[in-house]
Residue, then its C-alpha position, 0 to 999 in steps of 0.5 A: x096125630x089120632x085122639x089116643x095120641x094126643x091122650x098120650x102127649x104130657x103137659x109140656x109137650x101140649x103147651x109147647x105145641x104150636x097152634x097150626x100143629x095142634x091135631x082136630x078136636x081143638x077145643x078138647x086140646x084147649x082145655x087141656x092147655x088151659x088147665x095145664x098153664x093154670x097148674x104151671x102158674x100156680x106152682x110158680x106162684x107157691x115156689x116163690x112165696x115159699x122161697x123155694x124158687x130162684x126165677x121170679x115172674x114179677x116185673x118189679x122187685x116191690x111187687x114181690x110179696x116176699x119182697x114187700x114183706x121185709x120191707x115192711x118188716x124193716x121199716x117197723x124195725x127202723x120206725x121202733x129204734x127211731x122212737x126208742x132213740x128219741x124217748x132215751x135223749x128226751x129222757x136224758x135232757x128231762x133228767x139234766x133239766x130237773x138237776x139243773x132246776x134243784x140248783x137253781x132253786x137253791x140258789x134261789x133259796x139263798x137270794x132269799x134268806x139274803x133278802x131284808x126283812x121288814x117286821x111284817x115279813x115281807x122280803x126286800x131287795x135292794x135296787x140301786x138307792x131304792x127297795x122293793x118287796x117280792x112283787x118289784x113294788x118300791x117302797x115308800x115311807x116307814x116301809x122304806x126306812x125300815x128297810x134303808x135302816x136294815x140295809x145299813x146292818x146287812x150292806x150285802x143283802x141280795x138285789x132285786x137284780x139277783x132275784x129277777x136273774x134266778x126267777x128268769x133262769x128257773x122260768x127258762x128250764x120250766x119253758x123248756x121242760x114243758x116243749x120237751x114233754x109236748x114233743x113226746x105227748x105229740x109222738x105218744x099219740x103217733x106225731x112224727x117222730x122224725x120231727x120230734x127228734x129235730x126239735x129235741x137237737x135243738x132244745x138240747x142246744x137250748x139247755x146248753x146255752x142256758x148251762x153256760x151262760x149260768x155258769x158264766x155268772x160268779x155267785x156271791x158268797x153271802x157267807x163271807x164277811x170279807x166280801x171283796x176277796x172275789x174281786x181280787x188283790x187289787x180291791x182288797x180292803x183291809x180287815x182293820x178299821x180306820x179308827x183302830x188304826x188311828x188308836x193305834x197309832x196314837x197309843x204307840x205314840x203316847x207310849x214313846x211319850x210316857x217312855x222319854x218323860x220317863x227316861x228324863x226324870x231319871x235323868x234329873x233324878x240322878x243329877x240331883x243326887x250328885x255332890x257338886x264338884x268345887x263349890x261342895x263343904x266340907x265337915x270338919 
């Protein structure tokens, strides 16, 4: 083979060309080789970052830069749902938390207006034959048969065992409601989301919890003044004082009484009136 017919071979049929066929001036012949394997190469390369091809020369699929990039693309897209699913829930239980919180709070409101009231206005409950103030300190003195003495007109007043439940409960929504939003500040500075998420499953559990075991408890109607109706029929105690029963039954008794005297000194009377038989005289 001359030099003007190795000018004449294309591309391919020069890299097809075995090396012992190759004809004398070799090291033009590599040149040519080498520019048109490079030129192959790059075009292949271009074919599949632009798609445009189906034959691919990596040896793994994570390698493909196309391949790599929707990867990336769909670990972002799972990445943002993920945050956006945690920050809806966490959302949701803040909002069930500050509901259940104005609840409480109410019902607390209650266990204080329902709290004895000393003249120097401090609040008192009642805890078994003893009374505190606001702080659990047992009074002593004038203090506590001040309080004793205001017991005896509100026999209902509230317990320090109903405040120390409802400041418990409210404290157990605030500790919750602070682990919430440490979770979230944790994921806002770019803490694992997926963790986060744990433990949000279990705060929720939590609250649950506490919703139940709150609803578990029967509140006192202070408002009442049959007080026992909430512990049923067979409690029931009557709405009709002792001693006006006993009135009663003593002014039905002196009524019959005053009755019966009174038929008897009909009776009599009209006895009285009446001539007697044989023994009466006779006028002339």
């Amino acid at each position: 083979m001359t030099t003007d017919d190795d000018d004449n071979l294309t591309d391919d049929q020069l890299l097809e060309m075995p090396t012992e066929g190759m004809p004398g001036d070799l090291s033009r012949l590599w040149a040519v080789r080498a520019n048109a394997s490079h030129t192959r190469e790059f075009n292949e390369m271009i074919a599949e970052l632009t798609g445009a091809s189906s034959s691919h020369r990596m040896i793994f699929s994570d390698q493909d830069p196309v391949v790599k990039r929707r990867l990336e693309e769909e670990a972002q897209r799972r990445a943002a749902q993920e945050m956006q699913d945690y920050m809806d829930r966490s959302d949701c239980l803040l909002a069930r938390i500050d509901d259940q919180e104005r609840v409480i709070a109410k019902r607390r409101q209650e266990i204080e207006d329902n709290a004895l009231k000393l003249h120097d206005g401090r609040r008192v409950y009642v805890d078994g034959i003893q009374y505190r103030d606001e702080n659990g300190n047992i009074l002593s003195g004038n203090a506590r048969d001040e309080a004793a003495e205001l017991h005896r007109g509100n026999p209902q007043a509230s317990t320090w065992q109903q405040k120390k439940d409802i400041d418990d409960q409210y404290a157990a929504e605030e500790r919750l409601r602070q682990k919430v939003l440490a979770d979230r500040d944790a994921v806002s500075r770019g803490g694992d989301v997926t963790a986060a998420s744990d433990n949000l499953t279990a705060e929720e559990k939590e609250f649950t919890a506490q919703v139940e075991a709150k609803a578990a408890q029967a509140p006192t109607d202070y408002g009442s003044s049959n007080y026992m109706a909430d512990y049923g029929d067979e409690f029931q105690i009557s709405t009709v004082p002792a001693f006006t029963k006993a009135a009663s039954a003593a002014r039905e008794t002196d009524e019959q009484a005053s009755e019966t005297e009174s038929q008897s000194a009909t009776v009599g009377a009209k006895k009285a009136s009446q001539p007697s038989g044989q023994g009466a005289l006779k006028l002339g």
